[in-house]
PASEBA-1860 file (N, C-alpha, C; in nm, 3 decimals):
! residues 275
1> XXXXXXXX> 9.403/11.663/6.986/9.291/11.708/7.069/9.328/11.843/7.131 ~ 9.258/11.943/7.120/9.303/12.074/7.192/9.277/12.076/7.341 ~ 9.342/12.170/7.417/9.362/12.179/7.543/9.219/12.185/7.604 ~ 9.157/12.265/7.491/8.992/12.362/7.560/8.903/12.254/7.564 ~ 8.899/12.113/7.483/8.839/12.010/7.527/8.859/11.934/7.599 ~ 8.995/11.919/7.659/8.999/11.840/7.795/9.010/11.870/7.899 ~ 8.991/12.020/7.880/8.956/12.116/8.004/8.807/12.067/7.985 ~ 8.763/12.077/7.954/8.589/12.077/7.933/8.549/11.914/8.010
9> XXXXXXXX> 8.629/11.849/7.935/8.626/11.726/7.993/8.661/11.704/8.140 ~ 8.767/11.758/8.187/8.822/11.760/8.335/8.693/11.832/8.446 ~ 8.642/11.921/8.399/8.544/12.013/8.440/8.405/11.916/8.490 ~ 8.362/11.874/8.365/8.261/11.758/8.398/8.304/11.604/8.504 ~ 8.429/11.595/8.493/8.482/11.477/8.568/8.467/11.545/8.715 ~ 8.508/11.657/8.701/8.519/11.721/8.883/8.420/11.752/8.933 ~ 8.316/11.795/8.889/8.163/11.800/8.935/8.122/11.644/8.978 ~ 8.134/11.546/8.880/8.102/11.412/8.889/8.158/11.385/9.016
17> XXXXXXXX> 8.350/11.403/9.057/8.344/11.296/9.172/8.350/11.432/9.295 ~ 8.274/11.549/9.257/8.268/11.631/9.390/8.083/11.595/9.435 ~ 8.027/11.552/9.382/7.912/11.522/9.389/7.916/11.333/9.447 ~ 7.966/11.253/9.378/7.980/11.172/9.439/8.059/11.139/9.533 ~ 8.094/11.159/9.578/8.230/11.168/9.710/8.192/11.140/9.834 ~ 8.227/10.984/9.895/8.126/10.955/9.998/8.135/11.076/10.099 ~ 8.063/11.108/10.205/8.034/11.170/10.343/8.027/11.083/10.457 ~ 8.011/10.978/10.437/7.943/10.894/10.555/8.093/10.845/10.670
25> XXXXXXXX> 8.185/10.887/10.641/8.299/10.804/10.749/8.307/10.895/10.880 ~ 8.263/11.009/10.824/8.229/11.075/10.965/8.091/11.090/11.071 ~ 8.015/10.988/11.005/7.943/10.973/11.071/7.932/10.834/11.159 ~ 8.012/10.763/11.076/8.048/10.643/11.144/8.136/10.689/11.246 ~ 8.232/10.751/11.245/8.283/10.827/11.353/8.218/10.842/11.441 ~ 8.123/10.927/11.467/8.041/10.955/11.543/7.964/10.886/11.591 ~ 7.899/10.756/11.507/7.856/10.608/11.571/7.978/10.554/11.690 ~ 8.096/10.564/11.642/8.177/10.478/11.699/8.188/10.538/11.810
33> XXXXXXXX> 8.213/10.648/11.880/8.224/10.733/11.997/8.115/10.713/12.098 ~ 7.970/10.686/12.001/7.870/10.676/12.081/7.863/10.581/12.164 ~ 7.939/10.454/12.089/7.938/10.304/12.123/8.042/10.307/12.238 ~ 8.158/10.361/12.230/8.226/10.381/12.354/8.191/10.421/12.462 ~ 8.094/10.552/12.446/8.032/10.584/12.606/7.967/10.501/12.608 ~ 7.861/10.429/12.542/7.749/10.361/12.594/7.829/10.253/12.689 ~ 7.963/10.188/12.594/8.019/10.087/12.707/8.074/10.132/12.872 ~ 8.134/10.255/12.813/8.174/10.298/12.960/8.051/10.276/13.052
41> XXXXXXXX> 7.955/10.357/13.031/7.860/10.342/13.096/7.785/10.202/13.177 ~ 7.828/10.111/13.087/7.821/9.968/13.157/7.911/9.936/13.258 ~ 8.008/9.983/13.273/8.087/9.981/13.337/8.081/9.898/13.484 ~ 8.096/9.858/13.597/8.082/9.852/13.771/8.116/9.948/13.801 ~ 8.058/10.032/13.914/8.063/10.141/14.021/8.242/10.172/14.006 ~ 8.310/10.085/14.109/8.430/10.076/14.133/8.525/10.163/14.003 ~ 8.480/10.036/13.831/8.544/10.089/13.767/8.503/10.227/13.727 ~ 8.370/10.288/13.724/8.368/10.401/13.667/8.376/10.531/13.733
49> XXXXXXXX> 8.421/10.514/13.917/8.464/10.595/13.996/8.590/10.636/13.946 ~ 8.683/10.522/13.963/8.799/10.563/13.874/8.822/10.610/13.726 ~ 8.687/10.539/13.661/8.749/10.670/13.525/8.685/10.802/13.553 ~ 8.600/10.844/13.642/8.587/10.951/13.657/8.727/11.060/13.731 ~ 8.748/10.992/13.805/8.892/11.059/13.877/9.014/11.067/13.760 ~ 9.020/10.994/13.711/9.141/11.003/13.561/9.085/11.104/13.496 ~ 8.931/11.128/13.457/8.908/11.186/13.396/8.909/11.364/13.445 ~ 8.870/11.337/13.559/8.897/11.510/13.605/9.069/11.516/13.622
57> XXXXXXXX> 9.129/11.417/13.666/9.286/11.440/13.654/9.282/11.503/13.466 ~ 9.273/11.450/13.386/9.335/11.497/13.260/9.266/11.612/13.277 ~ 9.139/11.651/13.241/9.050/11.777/13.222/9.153/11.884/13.354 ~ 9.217/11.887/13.455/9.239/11.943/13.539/9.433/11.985/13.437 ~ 9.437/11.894/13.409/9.604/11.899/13.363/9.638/11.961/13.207 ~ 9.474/11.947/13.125/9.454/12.000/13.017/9.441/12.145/13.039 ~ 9.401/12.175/13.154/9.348/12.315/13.178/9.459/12.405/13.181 ~ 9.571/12.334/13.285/9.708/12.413/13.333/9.759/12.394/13.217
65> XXXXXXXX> 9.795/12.288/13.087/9.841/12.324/12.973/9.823/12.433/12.878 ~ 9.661/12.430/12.906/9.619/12.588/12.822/9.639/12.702/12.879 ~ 9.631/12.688/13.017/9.686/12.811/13.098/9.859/12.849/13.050 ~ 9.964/12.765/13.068/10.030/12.790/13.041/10.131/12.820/12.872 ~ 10.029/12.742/12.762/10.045/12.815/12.639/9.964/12.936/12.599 ~ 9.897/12.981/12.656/9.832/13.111/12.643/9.933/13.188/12.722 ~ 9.992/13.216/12.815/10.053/13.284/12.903/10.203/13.250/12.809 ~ 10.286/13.143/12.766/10.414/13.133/12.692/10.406/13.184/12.539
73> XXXXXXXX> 10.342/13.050/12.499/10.379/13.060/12.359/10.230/13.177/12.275 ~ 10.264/13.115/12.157/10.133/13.215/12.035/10.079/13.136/11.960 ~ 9.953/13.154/11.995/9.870/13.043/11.940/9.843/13.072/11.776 ~ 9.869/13.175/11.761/9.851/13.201/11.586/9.962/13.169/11.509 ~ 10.037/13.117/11.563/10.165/13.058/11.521/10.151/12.879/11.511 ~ 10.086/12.830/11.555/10.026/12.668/11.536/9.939/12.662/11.405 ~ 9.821/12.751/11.464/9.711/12.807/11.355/9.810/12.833/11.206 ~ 9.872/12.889/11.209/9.911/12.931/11.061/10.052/12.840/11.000
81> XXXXXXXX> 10.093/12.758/11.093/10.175/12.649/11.063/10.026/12.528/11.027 ~ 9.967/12.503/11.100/9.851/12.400/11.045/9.847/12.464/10.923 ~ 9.780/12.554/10.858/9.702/12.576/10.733/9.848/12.594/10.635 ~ 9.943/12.632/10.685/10.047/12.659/10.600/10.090/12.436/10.530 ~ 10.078/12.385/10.637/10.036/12.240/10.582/9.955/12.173/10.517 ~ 9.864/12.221/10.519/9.675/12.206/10.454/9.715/12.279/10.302 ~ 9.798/12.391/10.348/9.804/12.436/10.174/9.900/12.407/10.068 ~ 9.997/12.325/10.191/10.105/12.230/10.106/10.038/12.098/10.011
89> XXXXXXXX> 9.936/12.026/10.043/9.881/11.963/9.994/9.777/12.008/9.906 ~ 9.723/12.109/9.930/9.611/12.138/9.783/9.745/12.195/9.696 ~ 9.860/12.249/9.748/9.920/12.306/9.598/9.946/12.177/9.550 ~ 10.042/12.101/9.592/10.055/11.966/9.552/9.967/11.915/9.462 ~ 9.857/11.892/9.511/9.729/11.816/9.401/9.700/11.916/9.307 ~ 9.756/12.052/9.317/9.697/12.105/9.195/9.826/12.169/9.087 ~ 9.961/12.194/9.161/10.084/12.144/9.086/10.089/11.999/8.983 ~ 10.091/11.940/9.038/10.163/11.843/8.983/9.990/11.754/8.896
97> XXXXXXXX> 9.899/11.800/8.907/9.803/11.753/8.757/9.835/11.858/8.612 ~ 9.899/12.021/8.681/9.926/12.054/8.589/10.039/11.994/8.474 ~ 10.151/11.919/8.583/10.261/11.890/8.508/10.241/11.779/8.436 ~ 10.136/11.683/8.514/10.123/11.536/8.449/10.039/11.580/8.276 ~ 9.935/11.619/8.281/9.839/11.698/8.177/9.925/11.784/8.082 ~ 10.030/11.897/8.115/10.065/11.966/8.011/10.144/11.861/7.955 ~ 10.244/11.750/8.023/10.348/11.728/7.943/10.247/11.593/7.816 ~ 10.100/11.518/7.898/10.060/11.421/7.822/10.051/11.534/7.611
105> XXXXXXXX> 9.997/11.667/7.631/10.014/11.740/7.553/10.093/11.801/7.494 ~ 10.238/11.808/7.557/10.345/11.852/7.484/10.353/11.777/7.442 ~ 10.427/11.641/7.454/10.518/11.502/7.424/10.378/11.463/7.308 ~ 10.261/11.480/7.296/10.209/11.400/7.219/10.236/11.519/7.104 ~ 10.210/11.625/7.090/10.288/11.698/6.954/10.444/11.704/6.980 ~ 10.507/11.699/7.027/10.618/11.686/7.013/10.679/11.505/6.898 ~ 10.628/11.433/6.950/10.642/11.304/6.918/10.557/11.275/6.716 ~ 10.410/11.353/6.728/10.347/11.393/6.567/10.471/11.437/6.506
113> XXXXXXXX> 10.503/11.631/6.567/10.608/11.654/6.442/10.707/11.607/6.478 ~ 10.806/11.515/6.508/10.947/11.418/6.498/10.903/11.341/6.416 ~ 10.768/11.228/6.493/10.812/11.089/6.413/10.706/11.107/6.308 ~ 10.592/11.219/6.303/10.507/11.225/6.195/10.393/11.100/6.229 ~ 10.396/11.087/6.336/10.294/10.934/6.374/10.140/11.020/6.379 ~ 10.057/10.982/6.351/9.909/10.987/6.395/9.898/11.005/6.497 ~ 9.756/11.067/6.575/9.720/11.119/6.652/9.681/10.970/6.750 ~ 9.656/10.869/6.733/9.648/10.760/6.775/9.789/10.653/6.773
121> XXXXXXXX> 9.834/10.674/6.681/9.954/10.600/6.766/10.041/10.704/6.843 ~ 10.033/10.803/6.865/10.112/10.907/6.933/10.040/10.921/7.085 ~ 9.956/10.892/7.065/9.839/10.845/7.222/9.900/10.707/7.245 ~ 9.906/10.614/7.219/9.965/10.489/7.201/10.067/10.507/7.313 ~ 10.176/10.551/7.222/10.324/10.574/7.287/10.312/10.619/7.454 ~ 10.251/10.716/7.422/10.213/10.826/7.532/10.167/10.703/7.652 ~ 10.076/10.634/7.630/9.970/10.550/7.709/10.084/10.422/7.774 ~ 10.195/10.416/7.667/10.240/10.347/7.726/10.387/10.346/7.837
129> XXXXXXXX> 10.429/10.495/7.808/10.438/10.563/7.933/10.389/10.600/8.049 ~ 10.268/10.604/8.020/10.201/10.637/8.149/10.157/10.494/8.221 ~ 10.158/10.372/8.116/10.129/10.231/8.202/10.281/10.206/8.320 ~ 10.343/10.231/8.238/10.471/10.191/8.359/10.463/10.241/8.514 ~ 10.372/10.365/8.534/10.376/10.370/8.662/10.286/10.309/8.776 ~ 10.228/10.188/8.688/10.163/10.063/8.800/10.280/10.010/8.865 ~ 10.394/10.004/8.794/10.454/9.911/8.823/10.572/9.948/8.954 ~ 10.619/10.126/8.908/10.679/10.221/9.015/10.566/10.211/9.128
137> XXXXXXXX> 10.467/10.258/9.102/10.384/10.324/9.267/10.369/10.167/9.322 ~ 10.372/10.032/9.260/10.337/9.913/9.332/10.542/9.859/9.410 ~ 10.629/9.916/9.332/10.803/9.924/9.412/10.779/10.061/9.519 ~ 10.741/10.147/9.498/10.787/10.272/9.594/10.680/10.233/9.704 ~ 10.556/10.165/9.701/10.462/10.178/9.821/10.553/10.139/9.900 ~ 10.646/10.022/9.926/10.666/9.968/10.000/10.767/10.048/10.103 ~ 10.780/10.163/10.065/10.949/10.227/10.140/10.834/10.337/10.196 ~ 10.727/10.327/10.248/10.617/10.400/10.333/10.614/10.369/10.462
145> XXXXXXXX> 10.684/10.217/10.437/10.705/10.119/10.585/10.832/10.106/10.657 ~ 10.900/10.205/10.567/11.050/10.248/10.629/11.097/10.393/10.688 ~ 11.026/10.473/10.607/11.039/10.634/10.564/10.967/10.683/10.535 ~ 10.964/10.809/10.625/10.847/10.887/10.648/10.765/10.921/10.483 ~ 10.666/10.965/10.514/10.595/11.005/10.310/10.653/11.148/10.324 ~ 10.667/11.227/10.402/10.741/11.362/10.367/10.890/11.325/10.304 ~ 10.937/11.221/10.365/11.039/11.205/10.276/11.065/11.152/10.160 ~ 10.946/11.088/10.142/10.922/10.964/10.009/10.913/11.091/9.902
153> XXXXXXXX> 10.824/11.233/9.904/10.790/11.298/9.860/10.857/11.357/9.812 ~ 10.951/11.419/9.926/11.096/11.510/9.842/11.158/11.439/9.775 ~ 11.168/11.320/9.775/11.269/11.254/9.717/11.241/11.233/9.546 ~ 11.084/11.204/9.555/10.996/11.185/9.441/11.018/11.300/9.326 ~ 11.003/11.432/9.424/10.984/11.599/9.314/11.128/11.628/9.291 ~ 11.246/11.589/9.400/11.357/11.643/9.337/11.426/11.515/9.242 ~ 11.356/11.447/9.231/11.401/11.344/9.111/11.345/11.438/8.976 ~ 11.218/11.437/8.996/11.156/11.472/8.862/11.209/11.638/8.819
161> XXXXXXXX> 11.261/11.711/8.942/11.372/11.852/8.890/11.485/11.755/8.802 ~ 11.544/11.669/8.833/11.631/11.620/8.762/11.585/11.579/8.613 ~ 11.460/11.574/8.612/11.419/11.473/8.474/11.387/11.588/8.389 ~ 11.375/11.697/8.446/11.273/11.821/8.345/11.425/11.902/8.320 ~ 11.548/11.839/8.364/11.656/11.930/8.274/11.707/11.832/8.160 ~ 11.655/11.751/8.124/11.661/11.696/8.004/11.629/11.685/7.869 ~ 11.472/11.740/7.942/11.353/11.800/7.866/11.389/11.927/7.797 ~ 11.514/11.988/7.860/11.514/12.166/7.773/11.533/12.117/7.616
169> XXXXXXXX> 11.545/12.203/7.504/11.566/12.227/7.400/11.660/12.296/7.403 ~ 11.785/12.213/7.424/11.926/12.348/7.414/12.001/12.327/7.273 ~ 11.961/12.267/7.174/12.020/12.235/7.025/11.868/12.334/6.968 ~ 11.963/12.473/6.864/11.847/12.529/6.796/11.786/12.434/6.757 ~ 11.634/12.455/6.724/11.560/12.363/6.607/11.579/12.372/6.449 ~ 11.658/12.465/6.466/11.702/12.505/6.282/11.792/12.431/6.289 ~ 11.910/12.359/6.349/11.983/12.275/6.299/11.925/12.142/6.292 ~ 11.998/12.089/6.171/11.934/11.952/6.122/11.965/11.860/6.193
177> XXXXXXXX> 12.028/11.836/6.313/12.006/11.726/6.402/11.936/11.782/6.518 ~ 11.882/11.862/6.508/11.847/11.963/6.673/11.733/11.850/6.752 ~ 11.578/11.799/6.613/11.504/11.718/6.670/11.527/11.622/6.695 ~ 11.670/11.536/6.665/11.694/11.409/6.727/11.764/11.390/6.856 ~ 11.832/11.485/6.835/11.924/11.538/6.988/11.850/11.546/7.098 ~ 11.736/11.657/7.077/11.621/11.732/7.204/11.541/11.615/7.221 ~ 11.454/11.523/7.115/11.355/11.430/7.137/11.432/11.339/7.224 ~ 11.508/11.231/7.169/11.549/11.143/7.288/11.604/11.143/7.457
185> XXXXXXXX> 11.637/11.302/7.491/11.669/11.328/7.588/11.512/11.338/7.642 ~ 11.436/11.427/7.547/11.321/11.491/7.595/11.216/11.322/7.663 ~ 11.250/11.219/7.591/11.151/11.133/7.623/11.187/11.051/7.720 ~ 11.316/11.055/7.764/11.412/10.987/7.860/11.360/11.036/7.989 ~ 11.369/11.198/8.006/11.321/11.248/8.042/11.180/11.226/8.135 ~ 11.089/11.259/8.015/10.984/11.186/8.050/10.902/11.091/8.115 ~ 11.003/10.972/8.076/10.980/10.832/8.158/11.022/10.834/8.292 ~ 11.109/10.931/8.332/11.177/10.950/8.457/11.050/11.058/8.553
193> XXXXXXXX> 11.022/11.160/8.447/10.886/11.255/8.557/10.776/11.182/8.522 ~ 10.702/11.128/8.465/10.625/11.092/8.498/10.554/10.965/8.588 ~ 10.704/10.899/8.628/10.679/10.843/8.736/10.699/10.880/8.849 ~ 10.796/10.962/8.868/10.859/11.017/8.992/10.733/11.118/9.054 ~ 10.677/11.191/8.947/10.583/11.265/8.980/10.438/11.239/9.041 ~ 10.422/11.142/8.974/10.257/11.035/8.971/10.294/10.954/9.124 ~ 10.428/10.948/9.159/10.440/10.864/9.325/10.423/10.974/9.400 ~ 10.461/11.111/9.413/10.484/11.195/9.485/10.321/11.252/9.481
201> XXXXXXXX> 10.249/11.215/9.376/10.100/11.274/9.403/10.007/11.167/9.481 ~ 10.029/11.023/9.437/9.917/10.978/9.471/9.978/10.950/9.631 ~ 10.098/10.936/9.701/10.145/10.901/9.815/10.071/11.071/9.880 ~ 10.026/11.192/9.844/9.952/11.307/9.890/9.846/11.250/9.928 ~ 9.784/11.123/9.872/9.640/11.145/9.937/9.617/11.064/10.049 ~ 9.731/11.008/10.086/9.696/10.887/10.211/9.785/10.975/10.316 ~ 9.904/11.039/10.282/9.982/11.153/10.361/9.851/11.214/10.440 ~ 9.810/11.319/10.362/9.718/11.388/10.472/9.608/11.345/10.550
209> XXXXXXXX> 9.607/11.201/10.585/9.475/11.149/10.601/9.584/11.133/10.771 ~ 9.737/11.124/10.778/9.806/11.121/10.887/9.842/11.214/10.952 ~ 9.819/11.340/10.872/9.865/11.473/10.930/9.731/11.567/10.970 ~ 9.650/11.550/10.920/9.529/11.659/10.984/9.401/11.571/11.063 ~ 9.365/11.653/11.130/9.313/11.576/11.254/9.177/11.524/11.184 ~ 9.126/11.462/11.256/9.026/11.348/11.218/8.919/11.420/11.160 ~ 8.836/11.523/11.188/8.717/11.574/11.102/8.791/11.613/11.006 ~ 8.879/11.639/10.977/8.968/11.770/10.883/8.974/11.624/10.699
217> XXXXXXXX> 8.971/11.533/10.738/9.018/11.433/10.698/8.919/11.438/10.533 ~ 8.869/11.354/10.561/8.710/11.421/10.428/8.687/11.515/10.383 ~ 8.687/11.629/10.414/8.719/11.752/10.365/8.801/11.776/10.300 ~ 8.951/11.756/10.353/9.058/11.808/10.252/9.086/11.707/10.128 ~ 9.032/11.576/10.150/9.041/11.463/10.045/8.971/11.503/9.921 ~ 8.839/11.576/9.962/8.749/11.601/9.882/8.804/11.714/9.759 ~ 8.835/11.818/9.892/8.885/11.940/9.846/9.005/11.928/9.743 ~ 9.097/11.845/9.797/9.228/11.785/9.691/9.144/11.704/9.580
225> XXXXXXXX> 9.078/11.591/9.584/9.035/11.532/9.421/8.945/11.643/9.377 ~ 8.878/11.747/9.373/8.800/11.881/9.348/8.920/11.944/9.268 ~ 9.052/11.987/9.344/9.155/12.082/9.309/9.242/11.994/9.196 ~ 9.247/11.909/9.205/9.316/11.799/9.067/9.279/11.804/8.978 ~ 9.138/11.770/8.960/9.053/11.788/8.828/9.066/11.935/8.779 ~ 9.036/12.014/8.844/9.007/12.161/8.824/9.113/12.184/8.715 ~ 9.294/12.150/8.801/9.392/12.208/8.732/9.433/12.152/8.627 ~ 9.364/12.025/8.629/9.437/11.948/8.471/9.416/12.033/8.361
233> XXXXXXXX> 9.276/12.093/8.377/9.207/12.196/8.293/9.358/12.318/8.257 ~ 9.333/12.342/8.345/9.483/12.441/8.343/9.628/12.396/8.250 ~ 9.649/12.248/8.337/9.786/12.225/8.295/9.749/12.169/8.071 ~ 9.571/12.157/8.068/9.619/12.137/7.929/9.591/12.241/7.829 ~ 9.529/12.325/7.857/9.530/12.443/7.815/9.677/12.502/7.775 ~ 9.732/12.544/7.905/9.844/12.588/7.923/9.959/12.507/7.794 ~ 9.965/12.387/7.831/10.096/12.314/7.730/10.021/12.352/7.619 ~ 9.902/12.345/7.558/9.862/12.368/7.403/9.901/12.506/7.340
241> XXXXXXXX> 9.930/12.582/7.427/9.951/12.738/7.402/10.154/12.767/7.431 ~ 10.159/12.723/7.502/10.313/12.759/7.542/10.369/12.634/7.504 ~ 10.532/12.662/7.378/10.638/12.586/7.381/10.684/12.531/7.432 ~ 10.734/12.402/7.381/10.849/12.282/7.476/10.903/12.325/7.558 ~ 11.018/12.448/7.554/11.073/12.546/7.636/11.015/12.598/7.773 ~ 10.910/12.652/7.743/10.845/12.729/7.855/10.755/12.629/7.880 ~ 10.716/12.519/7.881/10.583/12.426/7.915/10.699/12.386/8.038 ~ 10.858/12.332/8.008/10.948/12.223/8.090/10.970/12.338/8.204
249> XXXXXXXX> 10.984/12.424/8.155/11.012/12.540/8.270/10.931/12.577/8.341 ~ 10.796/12.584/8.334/10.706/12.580/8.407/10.637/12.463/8.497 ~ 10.695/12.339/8.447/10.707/12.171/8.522/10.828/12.223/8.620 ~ 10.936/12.275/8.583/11.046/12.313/8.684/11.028/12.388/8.767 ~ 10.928/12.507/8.742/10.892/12.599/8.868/10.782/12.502/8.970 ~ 10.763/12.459/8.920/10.625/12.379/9.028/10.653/12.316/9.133 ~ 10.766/12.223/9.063/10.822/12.078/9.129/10.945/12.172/9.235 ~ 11.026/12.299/9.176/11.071/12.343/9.291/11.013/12.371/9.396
257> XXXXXXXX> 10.901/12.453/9.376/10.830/12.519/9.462/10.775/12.359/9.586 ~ 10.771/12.267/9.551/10.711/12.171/9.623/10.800/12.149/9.688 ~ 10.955/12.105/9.627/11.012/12.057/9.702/11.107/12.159/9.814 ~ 11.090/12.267/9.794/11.120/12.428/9.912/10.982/12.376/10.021 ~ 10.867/12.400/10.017/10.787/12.328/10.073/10.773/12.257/10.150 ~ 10.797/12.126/10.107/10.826/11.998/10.113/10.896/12.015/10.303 ~ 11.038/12.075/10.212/11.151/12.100/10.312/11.108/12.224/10.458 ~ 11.092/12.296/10.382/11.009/12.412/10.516/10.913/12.358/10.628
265> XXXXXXXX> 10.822/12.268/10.556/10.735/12.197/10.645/10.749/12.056/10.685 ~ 10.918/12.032/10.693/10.945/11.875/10.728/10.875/11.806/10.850 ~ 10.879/11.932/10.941/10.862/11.867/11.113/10.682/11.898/11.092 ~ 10.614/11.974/11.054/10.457/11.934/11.045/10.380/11.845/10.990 ~ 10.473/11.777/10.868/10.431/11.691/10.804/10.483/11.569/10.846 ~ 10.530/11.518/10.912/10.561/11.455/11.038/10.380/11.379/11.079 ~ 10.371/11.209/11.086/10.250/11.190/11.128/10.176/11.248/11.277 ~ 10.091/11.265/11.312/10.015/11.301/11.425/9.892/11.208/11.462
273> XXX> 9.881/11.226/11.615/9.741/11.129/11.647/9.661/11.206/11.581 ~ 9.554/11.170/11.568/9.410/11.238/11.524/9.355/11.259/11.642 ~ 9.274/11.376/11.633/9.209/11.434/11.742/9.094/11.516/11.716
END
């Protein structure tokens, strides 16, 4: 199957779930807030004297806070640490569909010219690599309840740096053992990123639902399954045109770049109340 049709295909999938993509949790939001004042408002005298006095206490103590980070610190320095986080996660969702997509396209010609298999049992194989990671993302959920997902994450991409140096082609292909040498590392490989990778993406979409504040939430979810689809387009294009060589090396620039990232933005990616 060429790259330019499952770009075509990815294209139509991303319209589909950018169009269907609920809206409504923020409006329930906004139900739910309503329902809180209305109760306050029921309130007895007594009690709602006192939440009024708490309440000008905070509003009075919020004020001297802003007074005094306007006067200390720099507020464009929060501002551009937030979005510098916001853009850790769209690269993410749009890294790592490239890597999952180019390699389903390398490894499936790679695997034709070795074993000479059909285009259907070479999907086969493929498919049944990619089943094994029900079985990883249903072992790794559970270490979410121990350790932070910024850390679940790094841990996830610098595994899969480990798996994509397996993947090189360092035996010429002109020597007559070169494709048995490169393939079995190359598929070893494989089984190792494409799970490591597929935990470190889908643990992205419940991550940012803890790190950006509550309207921000639907939006960037949207914006990330929008930016996934988009790049698969990319990542299969890309492997149909560029060699084993440069396809693994370009899985290696990605997964670095995430996990530099990753690391730069340890303490923002860090959970937060919503607000």
């Amino acid at each position: 199957v060429p790259g330019w049709a499952i770009a075509i295909l990815c294209i139509f999938q991303t319209v589909n779930v950018a169009w269907h993509f609920p809206r409504h949790g923020s409006k329930l939001l906004r139900l739910k807030d309503a329902k809180q004042k209305r109760e306050k408002a029921k309130t007895p005298l007594k009690d709602f004297v006192v939440w009024l006095k708490l309440r000008d206490a905070k509003t009075e103590e919020g004020a001297n806070c802003a007074g005094e980070r306007s006067s200390g610190e720099r507020p464009w320095k929060e501002i551009a640490l937030h979005w510098l986080k916001l853009g850790y996660f769209l690269f993410g969702v749009a890294a790592n569909p490239i890597v999952i997509t180019g390699w389903e396209m390398a490894a499936t010609k790679l695997i034709q010219q070795v074993f000479h298999w059909s285009i259907q049992t070479s999907a086969l194989f493929i498919g049944g690599i990619v089943l094994t990671q029900a079985v990883s993302l249903l072992v790794v959920s559970r270490l979410t309840y121990r350790y932070a997902d910024a850390a679940v994450e790094r841990v996830a991409f610098a595994v899969c740096i480990g798996a994509t140096l397996l993947m090189f082609q360092y035996t010429p292909a002109e020597s007559g053992r070169g494709s048995w040498v490169y393939t079995l590392p190359y598929l070893a490989g494989s089984f190792i990123l494409m799970n490591a990778v597929t935990i470190g993406t889908v643990l992205m979409y419940s991550h940012v639902s803890k790190v950006c504040k509550r309207e921000e939430i639907e939006p960037m979810q949207n914006w990330m399954n929008v930016t996934g689809f988009l790049f698969r387009c990319i990542g299969a294009v890309l492997a149909d045109y560029l060699g084993a060589n440069a396809s693994t090396g370009l899985f290696l620039g990605l997964l670095l770049s995430l996990v530099l990232g990753n690391t730069a933005l340890h303490t923002q990616l860090l959970p937060v109340s919503s607000g």
